[in-house]
N, C-alpha and C positions, 0 to 999 in steps of 0.2 A: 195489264196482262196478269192472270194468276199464275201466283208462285207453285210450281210441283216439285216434283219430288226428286233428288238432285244424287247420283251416286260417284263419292271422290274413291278412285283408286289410286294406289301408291304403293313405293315400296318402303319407305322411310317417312313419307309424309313433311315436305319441303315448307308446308305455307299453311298452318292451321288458321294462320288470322281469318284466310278466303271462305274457308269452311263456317264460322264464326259468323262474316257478315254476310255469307247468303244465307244462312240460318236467318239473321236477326234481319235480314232482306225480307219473312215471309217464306223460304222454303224449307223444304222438309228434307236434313240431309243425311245420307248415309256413309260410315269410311270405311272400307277394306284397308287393312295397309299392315304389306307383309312382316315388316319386323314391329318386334312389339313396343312396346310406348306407354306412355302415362302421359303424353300432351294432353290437358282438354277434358281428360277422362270424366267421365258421367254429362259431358258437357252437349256432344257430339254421336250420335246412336252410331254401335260400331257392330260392323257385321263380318263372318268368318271373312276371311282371304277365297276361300274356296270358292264359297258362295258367289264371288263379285259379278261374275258375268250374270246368274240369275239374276239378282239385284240389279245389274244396268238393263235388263230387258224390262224391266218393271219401273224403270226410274224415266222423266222427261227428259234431263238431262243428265249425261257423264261425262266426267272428267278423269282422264286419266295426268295426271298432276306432272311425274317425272317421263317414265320411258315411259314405250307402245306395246311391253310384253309382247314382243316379239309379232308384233301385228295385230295383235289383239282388238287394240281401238280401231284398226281399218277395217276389220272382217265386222266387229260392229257396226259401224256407218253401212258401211255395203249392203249391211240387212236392211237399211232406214234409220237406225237410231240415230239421236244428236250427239255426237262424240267429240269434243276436246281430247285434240291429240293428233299423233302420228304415224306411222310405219316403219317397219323394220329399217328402212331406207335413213331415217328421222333419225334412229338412235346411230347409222352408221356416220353419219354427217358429223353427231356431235364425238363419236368415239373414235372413226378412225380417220386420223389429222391429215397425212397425205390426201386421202380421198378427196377429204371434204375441202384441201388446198387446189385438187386440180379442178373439182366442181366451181370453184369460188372464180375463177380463172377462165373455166370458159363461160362463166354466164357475164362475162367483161368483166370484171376487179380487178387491180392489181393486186399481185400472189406474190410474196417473196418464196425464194428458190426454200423447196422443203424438202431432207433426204432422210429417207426411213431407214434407221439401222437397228439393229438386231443384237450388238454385243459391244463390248465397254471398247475393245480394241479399234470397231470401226467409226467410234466417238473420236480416240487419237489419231487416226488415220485422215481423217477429215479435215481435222485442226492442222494435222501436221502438212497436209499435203495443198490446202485450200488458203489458211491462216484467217486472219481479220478476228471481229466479232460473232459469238452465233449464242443460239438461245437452244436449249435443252427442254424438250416439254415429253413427259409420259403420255399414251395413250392407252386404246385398248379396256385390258378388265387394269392394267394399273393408273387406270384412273382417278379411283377411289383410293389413292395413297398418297395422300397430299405432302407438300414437301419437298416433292423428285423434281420440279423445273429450278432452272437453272439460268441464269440472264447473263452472260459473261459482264463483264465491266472493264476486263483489260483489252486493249486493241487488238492484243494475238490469242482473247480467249485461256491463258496462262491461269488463271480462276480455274475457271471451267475444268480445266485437265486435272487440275491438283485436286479439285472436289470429288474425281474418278475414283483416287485412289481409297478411301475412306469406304465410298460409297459398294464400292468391287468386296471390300472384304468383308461388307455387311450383307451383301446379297445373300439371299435366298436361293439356296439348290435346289435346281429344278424348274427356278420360276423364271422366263422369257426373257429378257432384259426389253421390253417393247419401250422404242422410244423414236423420237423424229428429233433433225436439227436442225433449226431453223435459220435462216439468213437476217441476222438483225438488222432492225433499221432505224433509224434516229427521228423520233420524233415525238407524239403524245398521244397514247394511251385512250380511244374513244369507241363508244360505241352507240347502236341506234337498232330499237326496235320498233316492233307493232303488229298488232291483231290480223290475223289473216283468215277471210272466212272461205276460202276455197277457192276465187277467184279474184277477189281481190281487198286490200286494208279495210280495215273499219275506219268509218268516216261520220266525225261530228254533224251537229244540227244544220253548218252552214253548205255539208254535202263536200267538204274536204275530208281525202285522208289522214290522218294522226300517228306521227310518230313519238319515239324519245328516244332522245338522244341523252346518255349515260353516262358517267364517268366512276368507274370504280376505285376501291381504295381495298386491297387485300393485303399489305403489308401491316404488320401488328402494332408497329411504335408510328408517331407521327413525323413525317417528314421521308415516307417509306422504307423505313428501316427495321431489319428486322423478319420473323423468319413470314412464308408465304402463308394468308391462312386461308378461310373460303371466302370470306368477306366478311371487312370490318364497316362499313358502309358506303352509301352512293348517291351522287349529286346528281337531279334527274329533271331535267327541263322537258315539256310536252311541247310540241309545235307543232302545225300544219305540214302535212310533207313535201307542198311545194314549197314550204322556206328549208328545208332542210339540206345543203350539199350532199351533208354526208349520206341522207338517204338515197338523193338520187344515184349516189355513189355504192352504195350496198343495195340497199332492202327491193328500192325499183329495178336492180336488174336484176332479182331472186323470183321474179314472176313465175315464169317458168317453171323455175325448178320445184316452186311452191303446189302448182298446179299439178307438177308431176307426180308429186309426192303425197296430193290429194289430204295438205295437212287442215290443222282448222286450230287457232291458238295464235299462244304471245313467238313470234322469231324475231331473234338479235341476231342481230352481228358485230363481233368486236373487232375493231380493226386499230391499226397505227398510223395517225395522220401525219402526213409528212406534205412539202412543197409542192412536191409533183402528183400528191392525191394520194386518199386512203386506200392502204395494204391490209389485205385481210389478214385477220388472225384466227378466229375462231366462229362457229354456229351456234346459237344455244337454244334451240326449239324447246322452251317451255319459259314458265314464269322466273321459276329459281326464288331463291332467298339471300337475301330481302330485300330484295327487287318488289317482292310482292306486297310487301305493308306500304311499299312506296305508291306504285299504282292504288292501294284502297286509301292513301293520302288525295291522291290525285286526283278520281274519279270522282263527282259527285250524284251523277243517276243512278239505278238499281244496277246491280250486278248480276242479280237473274238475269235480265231482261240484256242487256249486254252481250253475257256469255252464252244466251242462248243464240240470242244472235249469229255468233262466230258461229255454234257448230253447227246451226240451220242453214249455213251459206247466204243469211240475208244480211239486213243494218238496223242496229239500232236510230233510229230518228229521234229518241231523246236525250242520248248521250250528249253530258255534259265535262266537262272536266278545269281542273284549275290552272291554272295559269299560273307564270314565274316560276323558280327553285321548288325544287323538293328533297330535302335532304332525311334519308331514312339508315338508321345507325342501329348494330346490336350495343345491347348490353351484356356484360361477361363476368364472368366471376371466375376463382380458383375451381377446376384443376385447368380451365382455356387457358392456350391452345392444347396445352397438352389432353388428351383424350384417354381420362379411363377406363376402360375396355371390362366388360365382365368376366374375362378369362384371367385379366390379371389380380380383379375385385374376390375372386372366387380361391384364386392361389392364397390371398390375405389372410381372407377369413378362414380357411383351412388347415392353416399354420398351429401348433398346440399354443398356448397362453405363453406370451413372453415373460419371460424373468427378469432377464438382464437391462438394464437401463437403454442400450443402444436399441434390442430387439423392439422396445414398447414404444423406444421415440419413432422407431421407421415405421409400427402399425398406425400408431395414434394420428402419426405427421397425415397418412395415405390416408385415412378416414375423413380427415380434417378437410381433405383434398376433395370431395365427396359432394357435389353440392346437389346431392336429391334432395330433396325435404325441405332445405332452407330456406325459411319465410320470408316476404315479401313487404317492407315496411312505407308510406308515403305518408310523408312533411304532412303537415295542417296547410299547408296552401296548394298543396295539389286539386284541384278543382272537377269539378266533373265535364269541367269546358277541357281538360286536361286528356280524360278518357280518350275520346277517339283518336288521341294520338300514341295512343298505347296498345299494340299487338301484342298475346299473349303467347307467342311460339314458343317458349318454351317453357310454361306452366300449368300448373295440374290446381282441381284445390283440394284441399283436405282439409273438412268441415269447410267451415264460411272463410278459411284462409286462402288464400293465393301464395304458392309455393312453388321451388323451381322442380322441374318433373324430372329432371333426368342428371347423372352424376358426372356431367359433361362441360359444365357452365355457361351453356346457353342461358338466357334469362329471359330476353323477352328485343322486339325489336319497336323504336318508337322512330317517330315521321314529326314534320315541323315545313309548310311551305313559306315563301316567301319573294316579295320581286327578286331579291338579289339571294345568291346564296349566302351570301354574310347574315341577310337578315334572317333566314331560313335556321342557318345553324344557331345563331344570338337565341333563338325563341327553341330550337331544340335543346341547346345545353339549358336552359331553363327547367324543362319536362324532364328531365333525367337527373339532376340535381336533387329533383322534389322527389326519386323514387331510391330505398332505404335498402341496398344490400350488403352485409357484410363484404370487404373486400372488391368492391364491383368496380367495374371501370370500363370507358370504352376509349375512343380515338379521338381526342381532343384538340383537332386542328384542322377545324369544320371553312375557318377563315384562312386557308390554306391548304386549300384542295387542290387533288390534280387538273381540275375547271380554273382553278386559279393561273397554277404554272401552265399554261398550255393557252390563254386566253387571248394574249397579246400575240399570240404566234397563228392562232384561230381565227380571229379575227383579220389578220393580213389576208392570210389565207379565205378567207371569206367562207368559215365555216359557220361562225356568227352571226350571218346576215341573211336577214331577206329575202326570197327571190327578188322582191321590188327592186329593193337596194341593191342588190347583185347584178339586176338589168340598168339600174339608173347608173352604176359606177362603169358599166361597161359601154353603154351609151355617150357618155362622159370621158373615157378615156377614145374610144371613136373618134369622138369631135374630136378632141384632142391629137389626136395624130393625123385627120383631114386636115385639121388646120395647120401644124406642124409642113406637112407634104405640102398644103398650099404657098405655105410661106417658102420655105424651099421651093417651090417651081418658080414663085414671084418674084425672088432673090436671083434664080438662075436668067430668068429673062433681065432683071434688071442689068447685071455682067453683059450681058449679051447686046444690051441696047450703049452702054458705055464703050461696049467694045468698037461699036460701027460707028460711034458719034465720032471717036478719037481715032 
């Protein structure tokens, strides 16, 4: 297939690596992306915001990366373009949580009980009058304010109420208090996507669908502790979706709703596996970060050819992909997590020149804190066998350097597969080792993942297993209880034949 001409819109620009390897796939790519950035610069032809919908009418394909601009990629499609993405519907799914709880519910999941409230008092009215465990999650536009969920950990929620108080005196006048509260449930933390071209997964060379099934890690210290971030990284196995439970448990009864929605792209579902079967938790209609350097770990055919796939509603037939573990991790630097803001950047710098020792040490500390610019150093044994596991999300160059672009401490996100996850992370902590930044650090308990604590429970559970295996164990316990019943019926005549002898 020849490679055309490919336009990514965004509003933030979640996954520059994808832009990166359909460029270096052979196509010819353009970005719109409304806030502005220094990712990639000079790297990636960048076109107004304005502009984007001309530029998709002139592109073979578009991507709309995060949301649907309010419908925007469906009224494209509908004229004929090939569009990645969704509909207003898409962004209501991921934003507002009841909905997309009762959605979840009737297309068969199980849903735990979700109650939408509006103000801190009917947060205590809940706990007070209901009790147990419950889970605290923002929606809405406070979405984008990471931080606000909340996991009670005490049995009566007695957490939960005492983080109100803190929380109430900090609020924001004026601003909704929008949030839902969820019915916690005990168990492990899982989730499972995959490509959906209209009507139905995208499916490898053998003419099976393909999922992955995920397991995220957003708590900052290892061993999950520590405050919530967006993601520190994700342990990510590809399988066939008839081996999968948990798909048939989510992704296969999202047909429907898929069809309804007339989407074309990566959907996840995360849900909480438990005994009695997976509870939703959340939609995520789009790739995400870094979800995504994981998938270009994972894939090994063109990515053109692929993604045009999805939005054409056909298949790719030479789609290949790798097999076992794939563990894909950021790397962070000072001011992560904390988040420098340019309005607080711009208060700094506008301050008159400090005199006093205290004033210089809080300007100079806050610079320090800064990591725009900061260059990018790799060991003598970083290898060029090393490169493809290195995404440059969060880098710009300046001259022939590779430097971090933004004052955020994003750095960059790298990938490592493996049969096992152990061996996957072994060979990642390697690649990130070899890579030089001052202060850098990521999540170092790659062999002690939530795949790890959750495995032996997953596996009972037969979330581990095979369809094959899942029919041979269930054929196997059949026999098992025919036989069982036979021996009891044989026993019961044998009583009965002692009885008439005597």
């Amino acid at each position: 297939m020849k490679k055309g001409k490919v336009t990514i819109i965004t509003d933030e620009w979640l996954a520059p690596s994808l832009a990166l390897a359909l460029k270096n796939d052979g196509a010819s790519v353009s970005l719109a992306v409304k806030r502005t950035t220094a990712i990639l610069k000079g790297t990636i032809q960048r076109i107004p915001y304005a502009d984007r919908v001309e530029s998709a009418k002139n592109a073979n394909l578009v991507i709309y990366e995060d949301k649907s601009n309010k419908g925007e990629s469906s009224d494209l499609r509908k004229e004929g373009y090939c569009v990645i993405g969704g509909d207003k519907l898409t962004d209501k799914l991921e934003l507002d949580r009841t909905w997309a709880n009762e959605i979840a519910r009737l297309s068969g999941m199980l849903a735990p009980e979700m109650i939408q409230v509006s103000s801190f008092q009917e947060i205590r009215d809940i706990v007070a009058t209901r009790g147990g465990r419950w889970v605290l999650k923002q929606q809405g536009k406070l979405d984008e304010i990471k931080g606000l969920n909340f996991v009670a950990k005490m049995d009566d929620s007695e957490d939960l109420i005492d983080s109100l108080d803190k929380l109430e005196k900090i609020w924001i006048e004026g601003v909704k208090p929008d949030f839902v509260m969820q019915e916690y449930k005990e168990g492990h933390e899982m989730a499972c996507g995959a490509f959906w071209n209209g009507h139905e997964f995208m499916k490898d060379r053998d003419g099976d669908e393909v999922c992955y099934e995920n397991w995220e890690h957003k708590a900052l210290f290892p061993g999950n502790l520590g405050e919530s971030t967006g993601e520190q990284y994700t342990v990510i196995r590809t399988v066939k979706a008839k081996d999968s439970k948990l798909f048939s448990e989510t992704l296969d009864r999202c047909r429907e709703l898929l069809k309804r929605i007339d989407y074309r792209g990566y959907f996840d579902v995360n849900t909480i596996v438990t005994k009695e079967g997976a509870y939703f938790l959340e939609f995520t209609p789009r790739m995400g970060v870094p979800f995504t350097s994981g998938l270009l770990e994972i894939h090994k055919s063109s990515w053109y050819r692929f993604l045009y796939a999805v939005a054409d509603g056909s298949q790719d037939t030479t789609f290949e992909y790798n097999t076992g573990f794939c563990i894909v991790s950021w790397l962070y630097t000072k001011p992560f997590p904390f988040v420098t803001s340019h309005k607080l950047t711009q208060a700094f710098e506008d301050t008159e020149t400090p005199t006093n020792m205290g004033d210089i040490a809080e300007l100079m500390s806050f610079r320090m804190a800064n990591s725009d610019g900061v260059p990018i150093n790799f060991k003598k044994d970083f290898t060029k066998e090393d490169w493809p596991h290195i995404h440059p999300d969060g880098l710009r160059y300046d001259g022939d350097r590779l430097v971090i672009a933004n004052p955020d401490g994003y750095i960059l996100t790298a990938t490592s597969m493996g049969e096992t996850p152990e061996e996957a992370g072994e060979s990642l902590t390697k690649i990130l080792k070899k890579i030089v930044v001052p202060k850098s650090f990521w999540r170092a308990d790659f062999d002690r993942s939530n795949y790890h604590k959750s495995k032996d429970d997953l596996e009972e559970w037969e979330y581990l297993m095979s369809s094959e295996k899942r029919e041979a164990k269930k054929q196997a316990e059949d026999i098992a209880k025919t036989n069982k019943e036979n021996e009891a019926a044989r026993a019961d005549v044998r009583a009965k034949i002692r009885e008439m002898i005597l």
